[in-house]
N, CA, C and O atoms as a DFTB+ gen file, in Angstrom:
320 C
 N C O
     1  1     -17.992      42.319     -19.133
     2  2     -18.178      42.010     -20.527
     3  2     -18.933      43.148     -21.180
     4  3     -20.016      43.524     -20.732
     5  1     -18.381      43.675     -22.201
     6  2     -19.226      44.513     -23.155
     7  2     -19.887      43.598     -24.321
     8  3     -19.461      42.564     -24.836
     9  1     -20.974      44.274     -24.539
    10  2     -21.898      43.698     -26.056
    11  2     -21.943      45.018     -27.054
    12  3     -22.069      46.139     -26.561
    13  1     -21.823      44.808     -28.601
    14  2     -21.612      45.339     -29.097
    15  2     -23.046      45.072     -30.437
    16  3     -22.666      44.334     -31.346
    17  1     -23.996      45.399     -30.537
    18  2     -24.666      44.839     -31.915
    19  2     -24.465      45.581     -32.686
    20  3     -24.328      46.794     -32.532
    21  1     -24.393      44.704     -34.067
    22  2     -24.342      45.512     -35.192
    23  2     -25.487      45.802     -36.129
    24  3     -25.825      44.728     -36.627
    25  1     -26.219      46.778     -36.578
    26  2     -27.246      46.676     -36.713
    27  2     -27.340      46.255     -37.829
    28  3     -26.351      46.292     -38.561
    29  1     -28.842      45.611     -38.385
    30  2     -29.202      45.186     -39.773
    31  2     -29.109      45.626     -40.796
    32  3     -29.005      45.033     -41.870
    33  1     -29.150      47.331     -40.466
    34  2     -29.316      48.000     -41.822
    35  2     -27.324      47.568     -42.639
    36  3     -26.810      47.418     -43.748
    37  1     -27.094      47.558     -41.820
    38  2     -25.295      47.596     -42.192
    39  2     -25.160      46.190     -42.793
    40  3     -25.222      45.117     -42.193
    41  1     -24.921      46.466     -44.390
    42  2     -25.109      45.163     -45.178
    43  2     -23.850      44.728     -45.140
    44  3     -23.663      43.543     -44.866
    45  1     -23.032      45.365     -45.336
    46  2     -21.245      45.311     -45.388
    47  2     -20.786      45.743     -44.297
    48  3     -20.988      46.867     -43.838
    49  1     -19.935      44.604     -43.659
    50  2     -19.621      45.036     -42.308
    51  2     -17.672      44.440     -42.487
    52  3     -17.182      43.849     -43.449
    53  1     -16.884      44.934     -41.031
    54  2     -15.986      44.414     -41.188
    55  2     -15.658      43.208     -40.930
    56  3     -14.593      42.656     -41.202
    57  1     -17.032      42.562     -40.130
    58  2     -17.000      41.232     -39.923
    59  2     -17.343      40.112     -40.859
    60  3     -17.451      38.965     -40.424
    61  1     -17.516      40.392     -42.106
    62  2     -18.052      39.278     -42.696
    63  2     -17.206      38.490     -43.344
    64  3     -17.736      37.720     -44.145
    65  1     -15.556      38.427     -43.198
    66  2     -14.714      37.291     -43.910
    67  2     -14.800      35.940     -42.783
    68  3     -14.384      34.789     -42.922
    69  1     -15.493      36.572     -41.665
    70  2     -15.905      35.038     -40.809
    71  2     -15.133      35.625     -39.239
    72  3     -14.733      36.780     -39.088
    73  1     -15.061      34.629     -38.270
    74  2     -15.549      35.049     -36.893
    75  2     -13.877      35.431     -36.691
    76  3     -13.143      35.393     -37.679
    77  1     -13.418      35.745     -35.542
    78  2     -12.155      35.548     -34.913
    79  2     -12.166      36.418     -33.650
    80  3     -12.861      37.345     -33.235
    81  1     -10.997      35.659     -33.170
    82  2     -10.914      35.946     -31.646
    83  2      -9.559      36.438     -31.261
    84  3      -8.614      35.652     -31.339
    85  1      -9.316      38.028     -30.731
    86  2      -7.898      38.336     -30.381
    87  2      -7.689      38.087     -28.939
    88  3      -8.615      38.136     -28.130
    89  1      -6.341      37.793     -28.593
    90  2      -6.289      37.201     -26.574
    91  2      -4.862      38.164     -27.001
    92  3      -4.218      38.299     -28.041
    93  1      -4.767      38.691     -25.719
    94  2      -3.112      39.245     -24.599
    95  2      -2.796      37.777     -24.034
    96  3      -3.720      37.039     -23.691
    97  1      -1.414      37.372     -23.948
    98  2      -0.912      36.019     -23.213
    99  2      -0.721      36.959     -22.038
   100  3      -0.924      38.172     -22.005
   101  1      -0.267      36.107     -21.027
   102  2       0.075      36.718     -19.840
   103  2       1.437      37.384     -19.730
   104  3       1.767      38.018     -18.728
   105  1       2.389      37.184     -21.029
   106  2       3.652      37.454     -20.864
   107  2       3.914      38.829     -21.736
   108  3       4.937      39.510     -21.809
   109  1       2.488      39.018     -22.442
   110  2       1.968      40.197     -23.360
   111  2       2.060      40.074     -24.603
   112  3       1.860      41.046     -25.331
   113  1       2.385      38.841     -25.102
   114  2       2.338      38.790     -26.555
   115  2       0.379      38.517     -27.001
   116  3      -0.532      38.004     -26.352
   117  1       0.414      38.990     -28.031
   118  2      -1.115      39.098     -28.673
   119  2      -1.060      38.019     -29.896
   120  3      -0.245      37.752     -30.779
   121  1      -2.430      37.503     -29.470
   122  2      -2.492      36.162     -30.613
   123  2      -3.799      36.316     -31.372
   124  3      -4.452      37.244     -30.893
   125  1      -4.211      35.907     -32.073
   126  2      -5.350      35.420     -32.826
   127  2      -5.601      34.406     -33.733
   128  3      -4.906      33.932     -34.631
   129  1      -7.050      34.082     -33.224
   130  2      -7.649      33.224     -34.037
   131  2      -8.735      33.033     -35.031
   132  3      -9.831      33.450     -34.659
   133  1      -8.695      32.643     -35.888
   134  2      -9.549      32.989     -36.823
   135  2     -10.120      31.981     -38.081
   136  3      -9.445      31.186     -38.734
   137  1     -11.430      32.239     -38.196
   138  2     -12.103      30.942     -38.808
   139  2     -12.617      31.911     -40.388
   140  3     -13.136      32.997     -40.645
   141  1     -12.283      31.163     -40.857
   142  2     -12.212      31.865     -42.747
   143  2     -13.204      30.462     -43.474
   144  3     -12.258      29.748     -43.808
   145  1     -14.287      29.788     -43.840
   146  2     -14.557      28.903     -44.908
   147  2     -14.247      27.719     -44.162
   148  3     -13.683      26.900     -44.889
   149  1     -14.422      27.272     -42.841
   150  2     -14.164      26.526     -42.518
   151  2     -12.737      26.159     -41.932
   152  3     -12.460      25.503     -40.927
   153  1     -12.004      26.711     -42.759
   154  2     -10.303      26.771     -41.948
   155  2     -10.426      27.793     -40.443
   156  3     -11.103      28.784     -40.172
   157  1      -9.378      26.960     -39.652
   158  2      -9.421      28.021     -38.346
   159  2      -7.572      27.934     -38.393
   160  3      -6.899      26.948     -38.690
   161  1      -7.131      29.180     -38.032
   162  2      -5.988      29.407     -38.094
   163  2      -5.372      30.088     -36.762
   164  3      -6.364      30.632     -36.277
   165  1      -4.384      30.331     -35.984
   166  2      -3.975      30.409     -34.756
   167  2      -2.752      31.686     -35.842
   168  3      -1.981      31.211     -36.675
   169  1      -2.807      32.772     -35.660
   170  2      -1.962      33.832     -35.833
   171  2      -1.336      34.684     -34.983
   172  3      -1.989      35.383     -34.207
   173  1       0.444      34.730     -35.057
   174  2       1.433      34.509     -33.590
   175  2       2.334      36.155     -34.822
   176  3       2.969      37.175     -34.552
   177  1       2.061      35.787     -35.530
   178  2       2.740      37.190     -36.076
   179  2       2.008      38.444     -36.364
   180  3       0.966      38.659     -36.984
   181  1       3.042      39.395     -35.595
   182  2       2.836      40.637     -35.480
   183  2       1.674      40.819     -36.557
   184  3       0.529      40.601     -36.161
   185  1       1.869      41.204     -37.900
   186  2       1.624      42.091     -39.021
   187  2       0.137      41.668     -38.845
   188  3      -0.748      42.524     -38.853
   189  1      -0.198      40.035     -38.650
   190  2      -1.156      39.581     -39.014
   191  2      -2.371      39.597     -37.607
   192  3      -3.554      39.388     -37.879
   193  1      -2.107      39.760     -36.692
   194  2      -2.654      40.026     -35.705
   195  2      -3.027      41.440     -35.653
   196  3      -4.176      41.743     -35.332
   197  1      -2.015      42.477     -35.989
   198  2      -2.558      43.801     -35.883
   199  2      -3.651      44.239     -37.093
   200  3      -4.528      45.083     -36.909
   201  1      -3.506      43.734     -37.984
   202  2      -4.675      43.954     -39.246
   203  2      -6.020      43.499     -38.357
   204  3      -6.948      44.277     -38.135
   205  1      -5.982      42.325     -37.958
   206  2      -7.317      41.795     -37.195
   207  2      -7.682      42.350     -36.001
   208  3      -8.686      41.904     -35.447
   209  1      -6.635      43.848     -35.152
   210  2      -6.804      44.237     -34.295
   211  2      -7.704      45.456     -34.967
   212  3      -8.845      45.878     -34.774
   213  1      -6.926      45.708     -35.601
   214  2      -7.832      47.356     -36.960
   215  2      -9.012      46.735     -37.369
   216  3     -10.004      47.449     -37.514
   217  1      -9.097      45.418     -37.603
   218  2     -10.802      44.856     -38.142
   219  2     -11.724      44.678     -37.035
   220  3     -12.923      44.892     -37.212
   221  1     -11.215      44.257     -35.769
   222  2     -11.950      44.738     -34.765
   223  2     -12.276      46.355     -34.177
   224  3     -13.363      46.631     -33.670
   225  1     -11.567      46.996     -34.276
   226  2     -11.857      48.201     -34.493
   227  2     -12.837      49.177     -35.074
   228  3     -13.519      50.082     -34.591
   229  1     -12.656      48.635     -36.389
   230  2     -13.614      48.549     -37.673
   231  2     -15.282      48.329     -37.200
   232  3     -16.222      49.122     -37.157
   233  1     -15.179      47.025     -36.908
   234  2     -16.416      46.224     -36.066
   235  2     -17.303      47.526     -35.599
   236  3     -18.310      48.158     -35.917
   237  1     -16.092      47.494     -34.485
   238  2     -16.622      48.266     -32.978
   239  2     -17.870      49.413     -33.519
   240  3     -19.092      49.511     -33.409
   241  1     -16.465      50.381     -34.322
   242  2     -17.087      51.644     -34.899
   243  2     -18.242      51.681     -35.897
   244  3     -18.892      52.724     -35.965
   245  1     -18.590      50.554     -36.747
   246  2     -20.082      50.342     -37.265
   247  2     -20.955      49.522     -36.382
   248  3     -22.055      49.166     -36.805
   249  1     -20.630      49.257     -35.416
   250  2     -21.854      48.467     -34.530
   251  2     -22.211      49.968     -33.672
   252  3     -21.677      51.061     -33.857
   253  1     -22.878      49.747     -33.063
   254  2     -24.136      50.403     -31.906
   255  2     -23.536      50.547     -30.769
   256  3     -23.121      49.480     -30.317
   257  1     -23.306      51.579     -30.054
   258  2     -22.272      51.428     -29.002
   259  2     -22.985      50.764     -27.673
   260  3     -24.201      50.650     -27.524
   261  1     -22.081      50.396     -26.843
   262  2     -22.509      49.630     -25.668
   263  2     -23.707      49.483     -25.167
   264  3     -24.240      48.430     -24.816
   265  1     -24.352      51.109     -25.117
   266  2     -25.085      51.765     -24.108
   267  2     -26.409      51.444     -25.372
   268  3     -27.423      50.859     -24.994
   269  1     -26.324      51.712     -26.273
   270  2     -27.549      51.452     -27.559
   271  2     -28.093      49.735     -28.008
   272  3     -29.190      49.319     -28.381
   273  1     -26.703      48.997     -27.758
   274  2     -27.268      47.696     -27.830
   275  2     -27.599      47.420     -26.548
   276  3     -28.531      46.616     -26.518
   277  1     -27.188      47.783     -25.375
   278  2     -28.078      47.134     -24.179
   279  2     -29.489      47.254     -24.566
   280  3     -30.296      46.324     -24.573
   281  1     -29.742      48.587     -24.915
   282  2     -31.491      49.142     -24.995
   283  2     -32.055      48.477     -25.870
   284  3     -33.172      48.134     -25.483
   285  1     -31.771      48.065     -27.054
   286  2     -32.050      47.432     -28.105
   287  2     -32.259      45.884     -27.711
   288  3     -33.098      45.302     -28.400
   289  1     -31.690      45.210     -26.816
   290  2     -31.665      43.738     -26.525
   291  2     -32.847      43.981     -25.380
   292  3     -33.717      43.111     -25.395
   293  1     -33.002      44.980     -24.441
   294  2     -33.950      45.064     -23.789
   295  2     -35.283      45.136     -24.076
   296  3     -36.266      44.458     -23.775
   297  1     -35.038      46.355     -24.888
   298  2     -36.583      46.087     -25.926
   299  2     -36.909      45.126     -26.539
   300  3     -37.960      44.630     -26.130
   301  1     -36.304      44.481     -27.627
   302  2     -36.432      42.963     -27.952
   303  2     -36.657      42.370     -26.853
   304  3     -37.862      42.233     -26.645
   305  1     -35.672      41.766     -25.684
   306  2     -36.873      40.582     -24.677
   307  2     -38.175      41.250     -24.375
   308  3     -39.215      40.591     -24.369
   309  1     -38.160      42.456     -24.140
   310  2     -39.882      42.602     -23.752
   311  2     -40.907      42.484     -24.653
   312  3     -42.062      42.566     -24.235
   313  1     -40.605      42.238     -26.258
   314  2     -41.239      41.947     -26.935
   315  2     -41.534      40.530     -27.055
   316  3     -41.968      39.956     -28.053
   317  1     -41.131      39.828     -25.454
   318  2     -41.294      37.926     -26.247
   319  2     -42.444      37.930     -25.990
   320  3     -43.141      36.952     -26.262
């Protein structure tokens, strides 16, 4: 498992239209799911799955890379 934080200063992020989750099936088709205002929606088409693959992307590249949020979560617990 990788962790990814995004830091505070970043007011506008690509995550903020709400959470979602991309999966590979085993047969290789790519799905997603995604929670908007309370609606959660299950997305099986192409166009709309790959936009949410580029918004994860998005994510990735304004969060803190792997190796910076480990250190950062480390320092925080030693501050309990």
């Amino acid at each position: 498992m990788e962790m990814q934080v995004m830091p505070l200063s970043r007011q506008e992020h690509a995550g903020l239209a709400g959470p979602f989750t991309l999966t590979e099936m085993k047969d290789g088709r790519r799905i997603a799911y995604a929670e908007v205002q309370g609606d959660s929606r299950v997305h099986t088409e192409r166009q709309r799955v790959r936009e949410l693959e580029r918004t994860y992307g998005s994510l990735r590249a304004q969060a803190h890379t792997p190796a910076e949020s480990r250190a950062l979560i480390e320092k925080l617990l030693g501050e309990r």
